[in-house]
C-alpha positions in Angstrom: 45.0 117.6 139.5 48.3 118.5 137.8 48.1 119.5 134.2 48.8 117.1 131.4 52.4 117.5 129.7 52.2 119.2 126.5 53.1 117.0 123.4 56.4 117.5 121.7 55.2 118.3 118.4 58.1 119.2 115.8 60.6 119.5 119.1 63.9 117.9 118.5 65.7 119.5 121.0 65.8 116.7 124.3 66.4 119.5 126.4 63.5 121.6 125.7 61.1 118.7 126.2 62.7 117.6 129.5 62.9 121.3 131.0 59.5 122.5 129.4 57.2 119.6 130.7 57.0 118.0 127.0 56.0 114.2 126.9 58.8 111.8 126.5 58.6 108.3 125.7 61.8 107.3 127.5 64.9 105.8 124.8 67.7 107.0 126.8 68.6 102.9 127.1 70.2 103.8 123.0 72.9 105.3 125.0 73.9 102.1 126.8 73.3 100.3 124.0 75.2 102.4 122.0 78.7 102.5 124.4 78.3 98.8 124.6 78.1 98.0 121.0 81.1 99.8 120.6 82.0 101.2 117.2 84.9 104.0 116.1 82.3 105.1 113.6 78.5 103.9 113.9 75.9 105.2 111.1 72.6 103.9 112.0 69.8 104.4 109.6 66.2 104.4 109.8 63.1 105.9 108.0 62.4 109.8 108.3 59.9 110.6 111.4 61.0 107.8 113.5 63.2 110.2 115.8 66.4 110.7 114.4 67.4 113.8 115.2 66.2 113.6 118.9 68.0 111.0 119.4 71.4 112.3 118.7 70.3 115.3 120.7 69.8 113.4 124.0 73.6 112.0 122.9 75.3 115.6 122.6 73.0 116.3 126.5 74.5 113.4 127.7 78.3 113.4 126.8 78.9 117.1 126.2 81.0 118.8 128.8 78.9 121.2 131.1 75.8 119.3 130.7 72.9 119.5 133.1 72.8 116.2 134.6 69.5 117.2 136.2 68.1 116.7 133.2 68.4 112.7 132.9 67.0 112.7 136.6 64.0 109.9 136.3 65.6 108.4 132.9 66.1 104.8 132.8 69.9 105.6 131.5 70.7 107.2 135.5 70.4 103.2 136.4 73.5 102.3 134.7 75.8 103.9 137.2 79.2 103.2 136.0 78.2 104.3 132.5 76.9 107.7 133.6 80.0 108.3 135.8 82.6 107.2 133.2 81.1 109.3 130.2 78.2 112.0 131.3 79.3 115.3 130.7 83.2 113.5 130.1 83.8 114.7 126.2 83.8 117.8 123.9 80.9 117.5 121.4 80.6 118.1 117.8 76.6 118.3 116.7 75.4 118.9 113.1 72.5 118.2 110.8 72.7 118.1 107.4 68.7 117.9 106.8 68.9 121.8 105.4 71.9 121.7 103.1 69.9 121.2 99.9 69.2 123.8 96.9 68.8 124.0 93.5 72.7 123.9 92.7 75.6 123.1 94.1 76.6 126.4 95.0 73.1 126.8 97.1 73.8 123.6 98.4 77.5 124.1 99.3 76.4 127.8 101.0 74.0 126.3 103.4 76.8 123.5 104.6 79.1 126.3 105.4 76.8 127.8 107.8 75.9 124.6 109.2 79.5 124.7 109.9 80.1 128.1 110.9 77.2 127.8 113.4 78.3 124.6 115.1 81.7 126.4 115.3 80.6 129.5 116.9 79.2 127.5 119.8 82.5 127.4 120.6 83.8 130.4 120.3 86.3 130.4 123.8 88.8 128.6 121.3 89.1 132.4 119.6 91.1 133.1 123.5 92.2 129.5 124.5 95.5 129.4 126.3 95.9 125.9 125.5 95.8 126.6 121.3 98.8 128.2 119.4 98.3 131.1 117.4 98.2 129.1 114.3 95.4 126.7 116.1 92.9 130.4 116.5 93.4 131.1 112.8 92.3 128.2 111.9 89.2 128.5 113.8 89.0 132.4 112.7 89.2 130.5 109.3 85.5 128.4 110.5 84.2 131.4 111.8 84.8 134.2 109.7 82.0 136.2 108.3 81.6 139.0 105.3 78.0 140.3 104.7 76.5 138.2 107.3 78.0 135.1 105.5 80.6 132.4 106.0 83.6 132.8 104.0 85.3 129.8 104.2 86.1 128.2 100.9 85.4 124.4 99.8 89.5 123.6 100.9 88.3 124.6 104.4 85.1 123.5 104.6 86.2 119.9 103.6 88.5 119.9 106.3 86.5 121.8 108.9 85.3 119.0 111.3 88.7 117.3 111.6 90.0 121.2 112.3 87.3 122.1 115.0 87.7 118.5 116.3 91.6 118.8 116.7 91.0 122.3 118.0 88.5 121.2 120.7 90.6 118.2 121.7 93.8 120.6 122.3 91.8 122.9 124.3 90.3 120.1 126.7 93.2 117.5 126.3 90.4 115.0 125.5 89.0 112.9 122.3 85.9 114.6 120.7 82.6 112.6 120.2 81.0 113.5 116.8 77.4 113.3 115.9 76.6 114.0 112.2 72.4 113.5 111.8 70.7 113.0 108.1 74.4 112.5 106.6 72.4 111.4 103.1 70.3 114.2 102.7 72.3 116.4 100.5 73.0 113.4 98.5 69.3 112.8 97.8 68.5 116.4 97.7 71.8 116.9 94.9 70.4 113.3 92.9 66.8 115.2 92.3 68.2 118.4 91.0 71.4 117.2 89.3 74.3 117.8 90.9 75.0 114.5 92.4 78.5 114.4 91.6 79.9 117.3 92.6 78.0 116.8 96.3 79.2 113.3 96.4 82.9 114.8 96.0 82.0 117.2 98.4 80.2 114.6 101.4 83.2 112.1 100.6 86.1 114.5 101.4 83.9 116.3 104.6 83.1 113.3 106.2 86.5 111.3 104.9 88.6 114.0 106.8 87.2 113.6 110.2 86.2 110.1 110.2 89.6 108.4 108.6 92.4 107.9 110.7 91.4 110.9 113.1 93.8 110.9 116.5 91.2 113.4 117.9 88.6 111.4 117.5 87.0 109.2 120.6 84.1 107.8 118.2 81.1 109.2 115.3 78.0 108.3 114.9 75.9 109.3 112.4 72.2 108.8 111.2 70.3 108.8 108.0 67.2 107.2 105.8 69.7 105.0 103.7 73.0 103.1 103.5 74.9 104.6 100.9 77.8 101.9 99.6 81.1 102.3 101.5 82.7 102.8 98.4 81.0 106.1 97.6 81.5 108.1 101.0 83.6 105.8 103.4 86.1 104.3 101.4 89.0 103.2 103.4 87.0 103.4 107.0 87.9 100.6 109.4 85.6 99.8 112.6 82.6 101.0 110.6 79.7 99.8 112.4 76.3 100.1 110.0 72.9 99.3 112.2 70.2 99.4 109.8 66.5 98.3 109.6 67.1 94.6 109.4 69.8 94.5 112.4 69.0 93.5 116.3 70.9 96.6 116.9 68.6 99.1 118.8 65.3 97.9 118.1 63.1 99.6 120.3 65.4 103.2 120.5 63.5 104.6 117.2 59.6 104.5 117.1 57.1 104.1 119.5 56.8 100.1 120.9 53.1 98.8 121.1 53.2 99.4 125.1 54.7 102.8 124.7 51.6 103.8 122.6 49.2 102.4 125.5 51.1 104.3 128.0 50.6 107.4 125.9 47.2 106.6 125.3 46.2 106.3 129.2 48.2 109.4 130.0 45.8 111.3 128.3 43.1 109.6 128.4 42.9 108.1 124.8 42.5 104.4 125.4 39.1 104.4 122.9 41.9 105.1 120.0 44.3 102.6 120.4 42.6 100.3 118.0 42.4 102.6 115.2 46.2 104.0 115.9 47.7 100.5 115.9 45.9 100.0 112.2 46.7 103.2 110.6 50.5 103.8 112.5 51.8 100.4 113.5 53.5 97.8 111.5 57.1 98.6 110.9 59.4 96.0 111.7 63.3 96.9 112.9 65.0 93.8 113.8 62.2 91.9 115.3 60.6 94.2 117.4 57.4 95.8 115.5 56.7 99.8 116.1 54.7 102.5 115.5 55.8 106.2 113.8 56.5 108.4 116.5 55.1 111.2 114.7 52.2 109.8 113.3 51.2 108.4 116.8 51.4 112.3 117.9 49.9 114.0 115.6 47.0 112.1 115.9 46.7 112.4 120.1 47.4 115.8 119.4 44.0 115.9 116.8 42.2 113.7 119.7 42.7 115.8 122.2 41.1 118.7 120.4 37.8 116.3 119.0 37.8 113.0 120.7 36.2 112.1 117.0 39.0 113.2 114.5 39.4 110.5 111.9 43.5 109.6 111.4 45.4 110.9 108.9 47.6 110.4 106.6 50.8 112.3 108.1 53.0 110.9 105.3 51.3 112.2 102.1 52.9 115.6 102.2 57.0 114.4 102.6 59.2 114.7 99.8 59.9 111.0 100.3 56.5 110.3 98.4 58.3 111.0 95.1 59.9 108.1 95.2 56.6 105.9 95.6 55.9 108.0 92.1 58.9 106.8 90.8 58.3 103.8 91.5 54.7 103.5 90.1 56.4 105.2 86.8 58.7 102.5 86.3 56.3 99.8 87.3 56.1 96.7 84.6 53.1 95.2 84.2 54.3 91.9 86.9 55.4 95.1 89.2 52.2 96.4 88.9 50.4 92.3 89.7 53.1 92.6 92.6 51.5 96.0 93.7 48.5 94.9 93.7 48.9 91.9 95.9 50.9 94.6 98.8 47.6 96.9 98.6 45.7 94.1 99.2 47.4 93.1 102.8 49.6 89.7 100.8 53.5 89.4 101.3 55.4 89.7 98.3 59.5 87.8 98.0 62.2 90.1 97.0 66.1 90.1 96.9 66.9 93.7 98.1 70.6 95.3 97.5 70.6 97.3 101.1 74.3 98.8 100.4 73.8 101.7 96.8 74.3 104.7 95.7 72.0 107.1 94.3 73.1 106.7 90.9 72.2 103.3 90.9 68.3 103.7 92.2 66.8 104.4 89.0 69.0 101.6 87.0 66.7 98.9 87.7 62.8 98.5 89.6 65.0 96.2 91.8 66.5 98.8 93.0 63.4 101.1 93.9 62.1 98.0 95.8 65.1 98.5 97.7 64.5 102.0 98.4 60.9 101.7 99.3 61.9 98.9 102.2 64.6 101.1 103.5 62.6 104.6 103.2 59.8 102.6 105.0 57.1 102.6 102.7 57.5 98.8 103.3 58.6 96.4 105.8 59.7 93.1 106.5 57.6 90.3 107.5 60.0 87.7 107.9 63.9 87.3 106.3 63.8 84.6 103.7 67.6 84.7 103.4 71.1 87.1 103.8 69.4 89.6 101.6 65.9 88.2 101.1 62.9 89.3 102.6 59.2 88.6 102.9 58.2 92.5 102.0 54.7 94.2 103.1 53.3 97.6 103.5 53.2 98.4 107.1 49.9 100.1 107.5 46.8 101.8 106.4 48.8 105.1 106.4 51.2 103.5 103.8 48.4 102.0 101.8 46.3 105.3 101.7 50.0 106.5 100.7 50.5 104.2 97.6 46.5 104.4 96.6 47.0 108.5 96.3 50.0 108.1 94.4 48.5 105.4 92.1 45.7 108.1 91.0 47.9 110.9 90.4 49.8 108.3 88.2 46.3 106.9 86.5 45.2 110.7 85.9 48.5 111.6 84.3 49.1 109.2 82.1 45.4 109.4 81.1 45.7 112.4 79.9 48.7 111.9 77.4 46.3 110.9 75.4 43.5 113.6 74.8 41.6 112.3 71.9 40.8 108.9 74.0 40.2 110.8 77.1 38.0 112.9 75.6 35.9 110.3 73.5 35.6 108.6 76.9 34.0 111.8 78.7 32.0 112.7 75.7 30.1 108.8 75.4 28.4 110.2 79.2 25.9 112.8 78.1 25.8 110.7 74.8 24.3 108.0 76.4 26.8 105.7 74.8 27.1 103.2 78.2 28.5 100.5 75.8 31.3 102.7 74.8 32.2 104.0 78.3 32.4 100.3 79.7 34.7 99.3 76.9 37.2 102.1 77.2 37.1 101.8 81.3 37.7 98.7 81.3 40.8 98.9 79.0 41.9 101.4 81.7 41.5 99.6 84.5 43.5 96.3 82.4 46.6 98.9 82.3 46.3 100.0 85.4 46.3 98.9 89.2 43.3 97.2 90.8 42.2 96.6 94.5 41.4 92.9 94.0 41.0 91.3 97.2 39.5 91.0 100.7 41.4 92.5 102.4 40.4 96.1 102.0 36.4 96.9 103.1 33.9 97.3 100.4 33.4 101.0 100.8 37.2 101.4 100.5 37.5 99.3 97.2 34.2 101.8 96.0 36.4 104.8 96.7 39.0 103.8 95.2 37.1 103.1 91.7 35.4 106.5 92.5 38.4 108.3 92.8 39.7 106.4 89.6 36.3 107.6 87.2 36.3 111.4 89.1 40.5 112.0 87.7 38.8 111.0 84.5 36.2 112.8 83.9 37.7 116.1 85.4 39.4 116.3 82.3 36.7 118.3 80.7 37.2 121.8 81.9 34.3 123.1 81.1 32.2 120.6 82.9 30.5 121.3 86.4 31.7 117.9 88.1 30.6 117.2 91.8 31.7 114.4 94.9 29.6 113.0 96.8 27.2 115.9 96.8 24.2 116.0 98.3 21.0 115.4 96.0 17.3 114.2 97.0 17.6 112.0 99.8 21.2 111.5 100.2 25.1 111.7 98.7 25.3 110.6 95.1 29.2 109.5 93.9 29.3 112.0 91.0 26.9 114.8 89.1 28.2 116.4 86.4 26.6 119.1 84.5 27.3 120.2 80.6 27.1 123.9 79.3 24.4 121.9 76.7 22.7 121.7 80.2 23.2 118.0 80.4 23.5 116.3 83.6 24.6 113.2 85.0 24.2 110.8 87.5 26.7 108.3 88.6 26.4 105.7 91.4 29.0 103.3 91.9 29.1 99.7 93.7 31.8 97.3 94.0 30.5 93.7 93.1 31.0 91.4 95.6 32.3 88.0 94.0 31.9 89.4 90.3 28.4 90.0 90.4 28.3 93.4 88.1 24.3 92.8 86.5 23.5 93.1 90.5 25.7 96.2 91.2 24.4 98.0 88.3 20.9 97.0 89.2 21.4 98.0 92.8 23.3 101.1 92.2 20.2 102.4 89.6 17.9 101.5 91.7 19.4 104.0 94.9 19.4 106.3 92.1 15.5 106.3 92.2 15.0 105.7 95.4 16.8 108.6 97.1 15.7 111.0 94.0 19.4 112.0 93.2 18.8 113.6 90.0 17.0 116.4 91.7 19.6 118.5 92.2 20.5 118.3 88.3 16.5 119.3 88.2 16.9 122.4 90.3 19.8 123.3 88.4 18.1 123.6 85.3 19.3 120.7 83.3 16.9 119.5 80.5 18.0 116.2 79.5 19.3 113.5 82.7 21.4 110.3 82.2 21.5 108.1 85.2 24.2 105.4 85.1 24.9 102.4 87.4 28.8 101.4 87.4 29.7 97.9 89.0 33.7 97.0 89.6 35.2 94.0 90.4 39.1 93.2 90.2 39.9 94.4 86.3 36.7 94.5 85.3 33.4 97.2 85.3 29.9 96.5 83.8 28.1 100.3 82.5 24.1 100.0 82.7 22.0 103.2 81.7 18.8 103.6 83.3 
């Protein structure tokens, strides 16, 4: 039996997975789609992860002169004929990304673009002896190329101009157009808007991109890719033939992301089928068009987990991307109606917003509009259905998503918490005090200010982590406190044991009440204390006075017994 194909993890490079026996889910039908849908300059955008960057690598394998046919052998793109002879392996190529020019300050920023140029110029470096380029032409591209310490020296006159220069050197030498792929175009802009230079790398994007794109004779067509649409105004002014396919277009639905049979396919291949269930909750949901998909990298970082232990519980493959900030953001601004509205997307409900798709990053923090905007482009929520031009039946796509938001929403609860450490601290104090009238008072004027799980949606022992998670960021505020998780005690896992250095302890067991029913929880969650003895571990560990409590939750509201 042959060996399985290994899985592409982190390989954007299409022909490195071809050639080294990666898996590929076959999208090579963008590149019809693309020539047919013809556009002088085409920016397509799409949330991070959903394969980008691979993408516009299988477009430079394809068109670039001297490439490997070979590799395309099996692809469904070898069926359209015509296409393949009329463009494979036809043009000169220009290929950058812009996902590493980012720094602290411009200057950082603006160094790490000119070796992004540099190093897409040195792939050509037969211009430096062309016989088809004057003398002038090669010091231009000595200009490009030029190095001094191991670094770059073109200046910001060059660099501005430097793809229009390389593309009107390339075109001379081959007496053809030049295609030009340019992959996460916004990247420096969102990197610049975060560490305040936004300006000066809007200049800078505006007059790299405006040279080459505007007007260019050398130029057969662009495309580009990034997370949002930046407004025309900002970058493109002046652009005719721009085509934008975004999130909410027809325009290659199924060429980004991982469709519901591609997933199965994947699944059988290595013999995964069990999973499919649980990857479709956690990893499907996001809508493009009207065609529903998975995220490509989610989907394969979890085989990849499965294939290791055929019981590895999913992820969250999201929760470490610098994207999440702007879910923070969000939740910072959040009103208390924005907060009602949060509420009913964690708990599986549609909400109805009117989203500007077209902005620039000045503009995301002027309004919580906006940020809704962001969020539905980034792909922290999708569409359910259009309502209108611009209107839009708005969900979260997935139990990654939601597990997402839920994280961020502690981190929030914790820190603003703590801004206020004379109430935090009377709050943790009532526990070994025994005051359980005091604790359910000031926990329940937390939960009114801050965002509840509410609804059916979500199972019980979710909705009980959730308040669990919310009481543990509280009382981990005392530092001096020995405070424990689900540890092990008598008979079972209690929720939380804390221990004083007056050799206190505490036992805490929550319950979500079903249909308001808080006496009951409290009654139920005292009486597992008992029964599976969870205040012998606070025994063992020498503590001389023991306070048991029982903690019910329901929507807003929490009900304190001590036993």
């Amino acid at each position: 039996m042959p060996e399985k194909k290994k899985l592409p993890i982190g390989i954007e490079d299409f022909g490195e997975i071809l050639k080294e026996r990666f898996y590929y889910v076959d999208k090579t039908e963008f590149i019809a789609e693309l020539l047919r849908s013809w556009g002088k300059v085409n920016l397509i955008t799409r949330p991070r992860r959903f394969g980008k960057s691979l993408n516009m690598s299988m477009l430079r394998y394809f068109f670039e002169i001297g490439c490997d046919p070979s590799v395309f052998e099996g692809l469904q793109i070898t069926r359209e004929k015509d296409l393949c002879e009329e463009y494979m392996g036809q043009f000169p190529v220009i290929s950058i990304t812009l996902k590493e020019v980012e720094g602290a300050d411009y200057e950082t920023a603006f160094r790490r673009l000119i070796d992004v140029i540099g190093t897409e110029a040195e792939r050509f470096s037969f211009l430096a002896d062309s016989t088809q380029l004057s003398e002038n032409d090669k010091q231009k591209y000595q200009a490009l190329t030029e190095l001094k310490n191991g670094c770059y020296t073109m200046d910001e006159v060059i660099a501005t101009a430097s793809l229009r220069t390389l593309s009107m050197l390339l075109s001379k030498h081959y007496k053809k157009q030049i295609i030009l792929l340019v992959d996460e175009y916004d990247v420096p802009l969102d990197k610049a808007f975060q560490c305040g230079y936004y300006d000066e790398m809007l200049r800078l994007v505006r007059s790299f991109l405006g040279s080459v794109l505007k007007t260019n004779e050398y130029l057969k067509f662009a495309v580009l890719t990034g997370c949002l649409r930046i407004s025309k105004e900002s970058i493109f002014t002046g652009l005719n033939n721009f085509n934008v396919m975004s999130i909410t277009d027809r325009y290659f639905e199924t060429s980004f992301g991982f469709t519901d049979d591609d997933v199965r396919e994947l699944l059988a291949y290595y013999g995964l089928e069990f999973s499919y269930e649980t990857i479709r909750q956690w990893y499907d949901g996001y809508c493009f068009g009207q065609a529903f998909l998975y995220c490509p990298w989610d989907v394969l970082k979890y085989v990849q987990a499965l294939l290791v232990n055929r019981d590895a519980e999913p992820e969250n493959y999201w929760a470490n991307t610098s994207g999440n900030t702007m879910v923070r953001r969000f939740i910072d601004k959040a009103n208390q109606q924005t907060r009602m509205e949060i509420e009913q997307l964690i708990a599986g409900e549609a909400i109805q917003k009117t989203l500007n798709l077209e902005m620039t990053y000045n503009e995301l923090d002027t309004s919580i509009e906006n940020l809704w905007s962001v969020l539905f482009t980034t792909g922290y929520l999708t569409k359910r259905s259009r309502i209108g031009s611009s209107t839009f039946s708005l969900v979260i796509p997935n139990r990654e998503i939601r597990e997402l938001f839920l994280i961020q929403i502690r981190e929030w609860f914790r820190d603003t918490t703590r801004k206020d450490p004379t109430k935090i601290g009377a709050f943790c104090d009532a526990f070994p005090e025994g005051r359980a009238s005091l604790i359910e008072e000031m926990l329940n004027d937390y939960l009114w200010k801050s965002i509840s799980i509410r609804e059916t949606f979500v199972q019980k022992n979710q909705k009980e982590n959730v308040y669990h998670g919310m009481l543990l960021g509280l009382l981990q505020y005392e530092d001096g406190w020995l405070i424990k998780s689900n540890a092990e005690s008598g008979e079972g896992f209690c929720d939380i044991l804390l221990e004083t250095p007056e050799r206190t302890g505490v036992v805490i067991e929550i319950k979500y009440a079903e249909k308001g029913f808080m006496e009951e929880g409290c009654r139920k969650a005292l009486e597992q204390i008992e029964k599976k003895q969870y205040a012998s571990r606070l025994e063992e560990d020498g503590m001389t006075k023991i306070l048991k409590y029982g903690i019910a939750f329901y929507k807003k509201h929490c009900k304190v017994v001590l036993g």
